[in-house]
C-alpha atoms as one frame of an Amber mdcrd trajectory, in Angstrom:
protein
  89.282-129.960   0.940  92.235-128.118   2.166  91.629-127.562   5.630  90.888
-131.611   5.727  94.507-131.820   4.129  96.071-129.258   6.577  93.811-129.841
   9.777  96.020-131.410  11.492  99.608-129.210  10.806  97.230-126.319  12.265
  96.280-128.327  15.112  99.774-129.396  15.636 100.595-125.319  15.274  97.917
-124.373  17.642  99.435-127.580  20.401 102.693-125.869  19.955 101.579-122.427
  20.593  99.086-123.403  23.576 102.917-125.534  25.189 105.247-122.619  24.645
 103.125-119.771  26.276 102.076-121.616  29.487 105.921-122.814  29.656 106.914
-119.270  29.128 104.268-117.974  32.088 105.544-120.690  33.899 109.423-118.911
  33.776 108.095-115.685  34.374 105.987-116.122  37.514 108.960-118.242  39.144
 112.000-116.930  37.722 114.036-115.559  41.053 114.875-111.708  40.229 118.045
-110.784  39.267 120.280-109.795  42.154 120.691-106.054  41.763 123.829-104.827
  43.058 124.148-102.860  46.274 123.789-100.057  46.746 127.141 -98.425  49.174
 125.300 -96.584  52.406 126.458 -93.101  52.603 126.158 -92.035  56.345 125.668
 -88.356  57.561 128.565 -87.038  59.690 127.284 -86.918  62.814 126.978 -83.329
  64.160 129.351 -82.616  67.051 127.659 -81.904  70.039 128.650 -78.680  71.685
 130.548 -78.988  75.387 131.533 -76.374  77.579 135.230 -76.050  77.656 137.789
 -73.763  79.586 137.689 -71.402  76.536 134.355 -70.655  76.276 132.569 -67.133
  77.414 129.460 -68.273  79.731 127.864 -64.571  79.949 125.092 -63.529  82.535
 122.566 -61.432  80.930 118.980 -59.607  81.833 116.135 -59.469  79.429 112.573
 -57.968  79.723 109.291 -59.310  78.457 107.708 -56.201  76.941 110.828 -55.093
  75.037 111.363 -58.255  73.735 107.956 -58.721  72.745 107.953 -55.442  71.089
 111.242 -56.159  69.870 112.954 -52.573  71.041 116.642 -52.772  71.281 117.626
 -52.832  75.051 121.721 -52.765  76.152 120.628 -54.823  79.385 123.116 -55.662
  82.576 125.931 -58.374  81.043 129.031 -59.522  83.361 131.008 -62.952  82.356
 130.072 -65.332  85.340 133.414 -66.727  86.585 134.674 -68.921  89.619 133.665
 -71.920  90.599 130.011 -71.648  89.206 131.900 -70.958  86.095 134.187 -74.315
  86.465 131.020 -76.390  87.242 130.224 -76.007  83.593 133.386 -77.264  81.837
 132.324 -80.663  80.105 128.218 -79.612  79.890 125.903 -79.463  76.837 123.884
 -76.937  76.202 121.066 -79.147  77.511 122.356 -79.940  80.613 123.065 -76.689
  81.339 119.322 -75.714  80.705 118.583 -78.191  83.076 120.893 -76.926  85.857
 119.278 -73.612  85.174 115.676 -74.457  85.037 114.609 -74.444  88.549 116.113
 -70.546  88.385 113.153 -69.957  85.727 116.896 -68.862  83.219 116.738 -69.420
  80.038 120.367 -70.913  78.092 121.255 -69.741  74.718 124.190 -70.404  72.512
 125.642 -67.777  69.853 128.708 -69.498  68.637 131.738 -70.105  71.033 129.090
 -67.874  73.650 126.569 -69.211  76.247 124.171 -66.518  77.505 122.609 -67.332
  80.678 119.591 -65.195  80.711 117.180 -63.770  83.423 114.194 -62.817  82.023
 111.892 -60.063  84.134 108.557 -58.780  83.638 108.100 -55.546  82.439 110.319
 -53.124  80.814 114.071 -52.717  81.123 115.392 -49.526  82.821 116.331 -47.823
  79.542 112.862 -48.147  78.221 111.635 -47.515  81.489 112.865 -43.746  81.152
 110.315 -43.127  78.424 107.009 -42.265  78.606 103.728 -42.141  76.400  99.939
 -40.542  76.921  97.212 -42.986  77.148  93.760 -43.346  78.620  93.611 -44.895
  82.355  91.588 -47.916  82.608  87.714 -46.775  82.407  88.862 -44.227  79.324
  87.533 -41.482  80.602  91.558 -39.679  81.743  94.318 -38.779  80.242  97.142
 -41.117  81.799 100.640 -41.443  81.428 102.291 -45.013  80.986 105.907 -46.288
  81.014 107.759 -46.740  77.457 107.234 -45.877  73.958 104.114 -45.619  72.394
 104.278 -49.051  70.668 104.057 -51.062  74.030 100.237 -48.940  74.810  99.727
 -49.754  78.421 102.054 -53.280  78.683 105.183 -50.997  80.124 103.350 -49.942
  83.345 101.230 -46.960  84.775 103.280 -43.867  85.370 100.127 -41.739  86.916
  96.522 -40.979  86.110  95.885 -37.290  85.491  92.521 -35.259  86.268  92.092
 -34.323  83.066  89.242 -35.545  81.224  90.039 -36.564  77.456  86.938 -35.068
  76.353  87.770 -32.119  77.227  90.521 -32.131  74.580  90.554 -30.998  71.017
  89.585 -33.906  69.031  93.274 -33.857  67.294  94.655 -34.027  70.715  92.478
 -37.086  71.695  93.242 -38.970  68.817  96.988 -38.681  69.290  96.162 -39.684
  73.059  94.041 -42.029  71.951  96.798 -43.519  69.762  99.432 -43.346  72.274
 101.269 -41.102  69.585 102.275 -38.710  72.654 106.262 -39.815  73.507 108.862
 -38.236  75.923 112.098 -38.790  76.411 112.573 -36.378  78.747 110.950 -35.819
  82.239 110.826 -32.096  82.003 108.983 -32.070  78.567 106.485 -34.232  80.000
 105.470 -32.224  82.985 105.460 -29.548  80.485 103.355 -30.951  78.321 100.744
 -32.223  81.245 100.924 -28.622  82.655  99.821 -27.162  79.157  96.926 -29.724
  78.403  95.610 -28.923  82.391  94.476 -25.717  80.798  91.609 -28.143  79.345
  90.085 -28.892  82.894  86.894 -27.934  84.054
């Protein structure tokens, strides 16, 4: 008996209801968004390239392969370059420079207000080159002696091959051969040291 009464408030209700939510879909799937505001851009500075000026040291340096792969400390040849091959640089990048350089096999490198033109050799530089290390020669069977400290093995260069077998060594001496664990410094202690071990031959 009530529902008869109220049947059709409800239905009017439910009309109502059923209107207002597809009106309010209706706003909310076409509604434009709300302008944010922007945003201000912040830009990087730029990095300054670096040119060549009157001012700055362009330096002509050596460098070897096997010390700098080993990383030993070498004091090679440096002399400022100057002249006109100096002047021909004013105004260059670093880049440019490289390419100038490149069919020279040099290699360009900036440290600060410096540019090192570098030559880079094979080998071991002269300093190094006045050190020397026991080794085995290439079929292992003699003692040989090779250019450079130890740490380089036989990268620095073949000094001379020796007749002396390693076998014939006391095992403590081979391993330290072995190991290239055998350094001089000086010339004299290694012929001294070669004369001594000669003892060992057959």
């Amino acid at each position: 008996m009530v529902w008869k009464n109220f049947k059709y408030i409800y239905f009017g209700l439910f009309l109502v209801f059923i209107l207002s939510s597809g009106i309010s879909f209706y706003w909310m799937i076409n509604s434009e968004p709300q302008n944010k505001p922007r945003l201000p851009v912040v830009q990087q500075p730029k990095e300054k390239i670096f040119k060549v000026t009157t001012e700055t040291k362009v330096v002509l340096k050596e460098e070897y392969k096997v010390c700098q792969k080993y990383n030993l400390p070498c004091t090679g040849e440096e002399k400022l370059l100057t002249g006109s091959a100096r002047e021909q640089l004013n105004g260059l990048t670093i880049e440019e420079i490289s390419k100038k350089y490149a069919q020279e096999n040099k290699i360009v490198r900036r440290e600060n207000d410096i540019v090192n033109i570098i030559t880079l050799f094979e080998g071991l530089c002269s300093q190094h080159k006045k050190i020397w290390h026991l080794g085995l020669n290439n079929s292992g069977d003699y003692i040989a002696v090779y250019y450079g400290p130890g740490d380089v093995q036989n990268e620095g260069g073949i000094y001379k091959v020796t007749e002396i077998p390693i076998n014939n060594l006391p095992l403590d001496y081979q391993e330290k051969i072995k190991t290239y664990k055998l350094e001089f410094y000086q010339e004299e202690e290694l012929i001294a040291t070669l004369d001594s071990i000669s003892e060992f031959l057959d």
